[in-house]
N, C-alpha and C positions, 0 to 999 in steps of 0.2 A: 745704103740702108735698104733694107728688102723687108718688106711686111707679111711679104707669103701670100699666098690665096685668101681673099675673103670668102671666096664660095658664093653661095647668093644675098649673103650679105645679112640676112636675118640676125635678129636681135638676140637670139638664143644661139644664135649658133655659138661653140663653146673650144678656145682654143688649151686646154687645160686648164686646172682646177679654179673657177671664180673667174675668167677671163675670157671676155666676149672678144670674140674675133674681128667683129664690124667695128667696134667702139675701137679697139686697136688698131685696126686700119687705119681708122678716120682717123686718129692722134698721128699717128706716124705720115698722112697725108700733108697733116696741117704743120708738122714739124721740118718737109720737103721743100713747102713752101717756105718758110720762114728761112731756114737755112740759105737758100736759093733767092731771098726776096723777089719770088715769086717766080712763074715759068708756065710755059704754055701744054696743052694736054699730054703731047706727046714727048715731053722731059718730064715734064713729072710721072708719065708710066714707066719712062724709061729707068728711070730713078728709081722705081719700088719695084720693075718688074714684073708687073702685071700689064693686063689687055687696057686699050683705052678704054672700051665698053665700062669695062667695071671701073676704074678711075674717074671716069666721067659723071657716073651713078654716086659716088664720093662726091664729086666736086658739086655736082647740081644739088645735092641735097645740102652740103653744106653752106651753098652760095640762098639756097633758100633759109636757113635757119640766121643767117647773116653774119656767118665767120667766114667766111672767104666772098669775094668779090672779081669780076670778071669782066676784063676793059680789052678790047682788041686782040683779044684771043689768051689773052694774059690774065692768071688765076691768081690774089694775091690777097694776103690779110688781110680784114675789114676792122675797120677803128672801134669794134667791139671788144677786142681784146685790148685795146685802153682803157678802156670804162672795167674791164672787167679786171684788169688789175689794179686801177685805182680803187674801185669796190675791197679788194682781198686787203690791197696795202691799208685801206683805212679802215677797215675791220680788227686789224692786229694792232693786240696790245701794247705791243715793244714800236712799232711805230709812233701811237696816239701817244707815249708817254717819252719817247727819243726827239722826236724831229727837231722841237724848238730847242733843245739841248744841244743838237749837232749841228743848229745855224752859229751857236752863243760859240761850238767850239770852233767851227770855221773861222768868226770874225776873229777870237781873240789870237789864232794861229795863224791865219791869213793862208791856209792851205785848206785843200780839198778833205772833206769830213764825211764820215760814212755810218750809218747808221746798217747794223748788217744780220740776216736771218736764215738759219739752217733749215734744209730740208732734203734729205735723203742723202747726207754727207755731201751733199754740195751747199754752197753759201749764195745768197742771193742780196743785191743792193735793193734795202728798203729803202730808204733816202739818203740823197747827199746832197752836201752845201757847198758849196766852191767859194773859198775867201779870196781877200784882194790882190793874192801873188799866185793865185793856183796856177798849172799849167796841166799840157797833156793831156787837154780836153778830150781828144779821140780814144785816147784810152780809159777814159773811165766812160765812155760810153759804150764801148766794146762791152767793158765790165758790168753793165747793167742789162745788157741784151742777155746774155749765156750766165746761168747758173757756175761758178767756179769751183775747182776742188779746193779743198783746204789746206794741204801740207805747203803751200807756197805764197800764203800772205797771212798779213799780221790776224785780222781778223778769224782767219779760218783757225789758224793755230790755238789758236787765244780759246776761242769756242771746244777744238776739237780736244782742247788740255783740261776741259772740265767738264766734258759728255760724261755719264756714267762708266767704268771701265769696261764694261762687256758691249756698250754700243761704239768704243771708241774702240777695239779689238774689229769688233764687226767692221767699222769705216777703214780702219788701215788696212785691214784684209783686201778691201775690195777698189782700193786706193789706186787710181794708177798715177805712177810717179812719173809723171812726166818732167822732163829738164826743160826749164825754161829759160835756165843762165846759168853758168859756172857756179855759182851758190846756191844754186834749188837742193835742196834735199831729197834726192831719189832713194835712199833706205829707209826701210822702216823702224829695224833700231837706231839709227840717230833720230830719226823722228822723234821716236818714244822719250829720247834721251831729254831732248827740247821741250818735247811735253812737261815732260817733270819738271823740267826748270822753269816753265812756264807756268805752271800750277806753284808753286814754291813764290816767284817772286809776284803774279796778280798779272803782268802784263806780255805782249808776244811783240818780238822784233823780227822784223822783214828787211831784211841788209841786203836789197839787189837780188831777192830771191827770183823773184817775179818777169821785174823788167827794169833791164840794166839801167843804170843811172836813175833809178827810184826807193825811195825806202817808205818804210810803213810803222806805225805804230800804231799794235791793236790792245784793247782788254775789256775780259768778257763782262755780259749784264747778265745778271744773276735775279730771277724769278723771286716772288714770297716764299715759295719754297725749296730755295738756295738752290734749284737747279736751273744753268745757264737757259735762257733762252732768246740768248745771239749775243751780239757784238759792237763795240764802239772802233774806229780805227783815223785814222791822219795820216797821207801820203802826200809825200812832199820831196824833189830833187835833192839828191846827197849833196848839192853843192850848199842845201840851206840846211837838210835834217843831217847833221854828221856834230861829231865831240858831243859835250855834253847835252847838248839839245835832242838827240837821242836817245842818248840812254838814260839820262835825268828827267829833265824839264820837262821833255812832252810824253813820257808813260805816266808823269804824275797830274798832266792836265787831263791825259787819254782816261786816265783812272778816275778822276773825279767828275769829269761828265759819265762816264758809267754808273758811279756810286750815288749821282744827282737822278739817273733814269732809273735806276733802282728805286728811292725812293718815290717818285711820281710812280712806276707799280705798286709799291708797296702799297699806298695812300690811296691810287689811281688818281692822282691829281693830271689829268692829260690838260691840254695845253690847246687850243682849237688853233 
């Protein structure tokens, strides 16, 4: 990843239209870092390609504003961006009106539950509850670190089958399909295809898209004013979500904790 020259680093300085070249840097610095969980002056120049000098002028200013931290020569995120995303998470509405919904669908599935929110056609884990059979802890932890695309789990699809038409055209455009298993969906007209049926029946199946030996069942939450804004979903081993518990039982549990968090927006009845 290469950030290019910051120059002298000024606040104005302008890398085309609306887009401050320092502010850019410094995102792309702290994304280096994160990436890297964490690395010393001279990897992280190396990494962006620029001089220490200026990387260093990066790193001091931001180790004084208190997002990054610096312990025996190692540059590494500071627990501010905890606070600052439990600040955002609990700011949003589809959180304060999902979460206790997604504990009720964990316990009563006994599988991992996910509460889930879009943002520049990637999906983000706003909460999840892990019931009394969950497994493959490390991967849903993976799954909460990195923003995910959509075309390869329940939740993404579910969402991306009820975006506006012209902002779900714009996401697949710019989609890249990565294969993650023999069932991922790399085209974008079968995508499309899935969509549609996805939208048609209310809820999204994930059959080993993702990551082999797991399935998912997603369906969307829908706003006061019917437009989605995120997703309910259940991931749980094919050796327990397979027959009818698939494609029955748990789209129609997936579907009425969404139609429960629906009405908590609707009402704003959130839940502390």
């Amino acid at each position: 990843m290469t950030a290019g020259s910051p120059g002298n680093g000024a606040e104005d300085e302008r890398d085309g239209p609306r887009q401050i070249k320092s502010v850019r840097t410094a995102a792309t610095v702290i994304d280096v870092i994160k990436q890297h969980q964490g690395g010393s002056l001279a990897e992280i120049s190396r990494e962006l390609e620029l001089t220490k000098g200026t990387v260093h002028t990066y790193l001091q200013t931001l180790v004084e504003c208190g997002f990054v931290t610096r312990e025996d020569g190692e540059y590494r995120l500071s627990f501010q961006f905890i606070a600052l995303g439990e600040h955002v998470r609990n700011e949003t509405d589809l959180y304060m009106a999902g979460h206790s919904e997604v504990d009720e669908l964990a316990e009563r599935t006994g599988e991992y539950a996910h509460l889930i929110g879009e943002e520049r056609g990637r999906e983000t884990v706003l909460y999840e509850s892990r019931g009394e059979f969950a497994v493959a802890m490390d991967y849903h932890l993976r799954m909460r670190e990195t923003p995910q695309h959509l075309h390869d789990t329940a939740a993404g699809k579910a969402i991306l089958a009820h975006v506006p038409a012209n902002r779900r055209d714009e996401i697949i455009a710019n989609q890249e399909f990565e294969r993650q298993t023999a069932n991922t969906i790399t085209d974008a007209a079968e995508l499309r295809e899935t969509l549609a049926d996805i939208r048609e029946r209310g809820y999204a199946l994930n059959d080993e898209e993702e990551i082999r030996g797991m399935r998912a069942v997603g369906a969307p939450v829908l706003g006061p004013d019917e437009t989605v804004v995120g997703a309910v979903s259940v991931t749980a081993p094919t050796s327990r979500l397979k027959d009818d518990r698939f494609r029955t039982a748990m789209p129609e549990r997936v579907m009425e904790t969404a139609n429960l968090i629906e009405v908590n927006l609707e009402t704003a009845r959130f839940d502390s």
